[in-house]
C-alpha positions as CSV (number, residue, x, y, z in Angstrom):
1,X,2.0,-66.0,36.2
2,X,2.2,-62.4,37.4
3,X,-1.2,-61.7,37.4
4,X,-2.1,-64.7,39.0
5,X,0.5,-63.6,41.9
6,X,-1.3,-59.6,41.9
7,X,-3.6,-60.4,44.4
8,X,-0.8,-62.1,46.9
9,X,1.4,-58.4,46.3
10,X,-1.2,-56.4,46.8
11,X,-2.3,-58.5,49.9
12,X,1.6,-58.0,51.1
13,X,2.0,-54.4,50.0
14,X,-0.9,-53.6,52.3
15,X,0.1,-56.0,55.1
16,X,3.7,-53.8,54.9
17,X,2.5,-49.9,53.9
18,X,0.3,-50.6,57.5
19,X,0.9,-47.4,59.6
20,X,2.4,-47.2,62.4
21,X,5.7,-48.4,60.7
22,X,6.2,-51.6,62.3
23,X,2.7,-52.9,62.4
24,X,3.4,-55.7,59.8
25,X,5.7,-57.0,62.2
26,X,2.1,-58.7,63.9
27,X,1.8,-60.8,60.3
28,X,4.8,-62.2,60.2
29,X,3.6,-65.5,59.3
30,X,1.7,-64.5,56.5
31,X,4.1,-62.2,55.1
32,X,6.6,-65.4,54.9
33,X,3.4,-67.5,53.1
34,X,2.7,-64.1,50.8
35,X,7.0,-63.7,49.9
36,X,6.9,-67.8,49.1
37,X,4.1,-67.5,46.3
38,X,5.9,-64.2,44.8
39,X,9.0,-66.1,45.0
40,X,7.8,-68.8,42.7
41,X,4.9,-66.7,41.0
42,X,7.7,-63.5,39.4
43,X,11.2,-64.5,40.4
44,X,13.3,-62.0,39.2
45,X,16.6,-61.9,37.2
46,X,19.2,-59.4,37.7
47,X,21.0,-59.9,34.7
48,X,18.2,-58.1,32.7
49,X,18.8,-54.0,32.5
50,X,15.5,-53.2,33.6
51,X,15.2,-55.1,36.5
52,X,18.7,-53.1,37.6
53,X,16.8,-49.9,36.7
54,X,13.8,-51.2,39.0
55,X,16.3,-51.8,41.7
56,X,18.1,-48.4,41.5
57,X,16.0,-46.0,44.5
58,X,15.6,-45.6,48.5
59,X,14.2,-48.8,49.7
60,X,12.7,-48.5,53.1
61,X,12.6,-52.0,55.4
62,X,9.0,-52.6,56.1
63,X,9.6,-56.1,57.5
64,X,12.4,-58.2,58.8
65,X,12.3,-62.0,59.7
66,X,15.6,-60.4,61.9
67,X,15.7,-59.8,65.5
68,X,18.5,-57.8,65.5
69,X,18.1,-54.1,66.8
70,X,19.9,-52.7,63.3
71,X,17.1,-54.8,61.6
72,X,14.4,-53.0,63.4
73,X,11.2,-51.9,62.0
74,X,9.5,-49.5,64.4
75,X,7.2,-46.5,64.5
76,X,10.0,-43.9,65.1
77,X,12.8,-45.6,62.8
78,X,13.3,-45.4,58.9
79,X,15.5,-48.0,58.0
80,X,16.7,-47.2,54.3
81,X,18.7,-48.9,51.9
82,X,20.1,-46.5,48.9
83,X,21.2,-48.5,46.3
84,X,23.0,-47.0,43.1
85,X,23.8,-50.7,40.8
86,X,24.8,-47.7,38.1
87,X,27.4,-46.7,40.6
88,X,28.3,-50.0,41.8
89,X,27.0,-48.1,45.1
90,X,24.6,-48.5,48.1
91,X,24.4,-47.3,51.4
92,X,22.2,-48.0,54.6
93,X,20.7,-45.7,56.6
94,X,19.2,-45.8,59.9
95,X,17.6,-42.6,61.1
96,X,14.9,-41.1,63.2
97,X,11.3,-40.3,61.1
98,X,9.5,-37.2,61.1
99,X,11.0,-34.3,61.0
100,X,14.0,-34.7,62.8
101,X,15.3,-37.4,60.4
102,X,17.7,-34.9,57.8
103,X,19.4,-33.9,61.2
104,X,21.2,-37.3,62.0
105,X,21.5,-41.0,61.0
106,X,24.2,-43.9,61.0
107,X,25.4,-45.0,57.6
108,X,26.5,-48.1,56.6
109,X,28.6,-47.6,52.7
110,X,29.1,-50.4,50.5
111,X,29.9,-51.0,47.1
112,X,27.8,-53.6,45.5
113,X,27.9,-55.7,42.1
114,X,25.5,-58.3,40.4
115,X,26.9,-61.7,40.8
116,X,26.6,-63.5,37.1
117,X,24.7,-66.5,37.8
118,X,25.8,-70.1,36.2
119,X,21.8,-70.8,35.5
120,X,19.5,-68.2,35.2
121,X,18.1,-66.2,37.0
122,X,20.9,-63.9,38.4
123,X,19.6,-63.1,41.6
124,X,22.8,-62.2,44.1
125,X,24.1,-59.1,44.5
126,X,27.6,-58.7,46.2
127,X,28.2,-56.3,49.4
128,X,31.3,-55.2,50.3
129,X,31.0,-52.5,53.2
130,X,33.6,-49.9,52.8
131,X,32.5,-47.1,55.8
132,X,30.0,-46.5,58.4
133,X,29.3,-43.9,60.3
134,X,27.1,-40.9,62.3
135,X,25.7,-38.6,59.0
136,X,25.1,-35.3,60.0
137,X,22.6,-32.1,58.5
138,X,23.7,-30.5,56.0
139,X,25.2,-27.2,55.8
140,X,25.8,-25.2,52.7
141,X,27.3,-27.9,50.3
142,X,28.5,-30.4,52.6
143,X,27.0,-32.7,55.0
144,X,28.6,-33.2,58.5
145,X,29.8,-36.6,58.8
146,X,31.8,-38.9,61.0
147,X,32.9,-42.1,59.1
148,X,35.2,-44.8,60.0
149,X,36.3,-47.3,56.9
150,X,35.3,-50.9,57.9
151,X,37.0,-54.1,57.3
152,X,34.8,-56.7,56.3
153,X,35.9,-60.0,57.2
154,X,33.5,-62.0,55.8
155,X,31.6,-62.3,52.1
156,X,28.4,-60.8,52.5
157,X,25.1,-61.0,49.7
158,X,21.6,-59.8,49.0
159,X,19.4,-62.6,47.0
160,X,16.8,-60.7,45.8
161,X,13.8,-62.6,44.5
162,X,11.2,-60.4,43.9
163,X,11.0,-57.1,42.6
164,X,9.3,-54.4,41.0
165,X,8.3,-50.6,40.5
166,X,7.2,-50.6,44.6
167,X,8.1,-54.0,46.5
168,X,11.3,-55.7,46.8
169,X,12.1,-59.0,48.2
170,X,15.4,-60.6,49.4
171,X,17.5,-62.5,51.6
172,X,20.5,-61.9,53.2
173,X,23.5,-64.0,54.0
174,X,22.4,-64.8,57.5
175,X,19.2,-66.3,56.3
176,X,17.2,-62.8,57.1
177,X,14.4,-62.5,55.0
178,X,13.9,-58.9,54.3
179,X,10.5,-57.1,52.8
180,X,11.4,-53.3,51.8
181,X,9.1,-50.7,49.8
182,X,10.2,-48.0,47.8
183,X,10.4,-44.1,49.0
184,X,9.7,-42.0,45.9
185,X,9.9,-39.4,48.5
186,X,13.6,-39.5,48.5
187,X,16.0,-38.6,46.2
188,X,18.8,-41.0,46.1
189,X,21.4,-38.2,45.1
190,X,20.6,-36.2,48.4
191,X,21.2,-39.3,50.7
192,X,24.1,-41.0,49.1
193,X,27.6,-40.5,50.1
194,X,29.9,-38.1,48.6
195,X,32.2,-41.3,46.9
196,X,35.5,-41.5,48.1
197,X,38.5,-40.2,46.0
């Protein structure tokens, strides 16, 4: 089944790797047709330890079904989801592109967990924000940072259904469908934050 669902990721990969960021936004429709078949073509199970190994990176949203301004997906935005599953860990970051971007962002902390699934596959992963905040350069060892903890009053999830070495596919618990790619060009150790003690 997965190579018969190739052509529909590499048609989708395209669709969202289009520059300027933001110009997938225009195929919205077939991006929705493209997730469907993936969906049903290579579903994928959490519960296995490579697929948590797959999931571990920066994530940059390439598409949102979302009209909300946090959900954005524009030329001069990197939207960014760090996600640590070995950590329990994951963080979003919104910040400006180019070369500005190490100099200031808002951060969004959570700790996250793989919710065991009664049938398979296991597909939900658990958010729980913790802090958010303005992130700062930084300076010698430490990174300037303004963070506030946050009281989540209501259960909040990731389904991801499809994912591999450079696409990944989920939905939150608002119904947002959500279309990310990964940045090998970040280190996930440099953007995380420090944990709390």
């Amino acid at each position: 089944m997965i190579e018969a669902s190739e052509p529909n990721r590499q048609e989708l990969l395209q669709l969202l790797q289009q520059e300027p960021r933001g110009s997938a936004n225009r195929h919205g429709d077939r991006i929705k047709v493209l997730i469907n078949a993936l969906d049903q073509a290579q579903p994928v199970d959490l519960s296995r330890p490579e697929a948590l190994e797959q999931l571990e990176g920066v994530w940059e949203l390439r598409w949102s079904s979302s009209n909300q301004p946090y959900l954005a997906v524009a030329p001069w935005l990197e939207n960014l989801q760090c996600l640590a599953p070995s950590q329990g860990r994951g963080m979003n970051l919104l910040r400006l592109s180019g070369p500005l971007a190490a100099l200031a962002g808002i951060a969004v902390e959570a700790s996250i967990a793989v919710v065991p699934a009664e049938q398979p596959p296991s597909q939900r992963v658990e958010v729980r924000f913790r802090r958010g905040g303005w992130l700062g350069p930084t300076l010698g060892a430490s990174r300037l940072q303004w963070l506030r903890n946050v009281n989540q009053s209501f259960p909040a999830w990731l389904d991801i259904t499809v994912l591999d070495a450079n696409l990944r596919v989920c939905r939150g618990n608002a119904g947002t469908l959500f279309a990310l790619t990964r940045r090998d060009d970040l280190n996930l150790a440099d953007l995380l934050l420090t944990p709390q003690s």
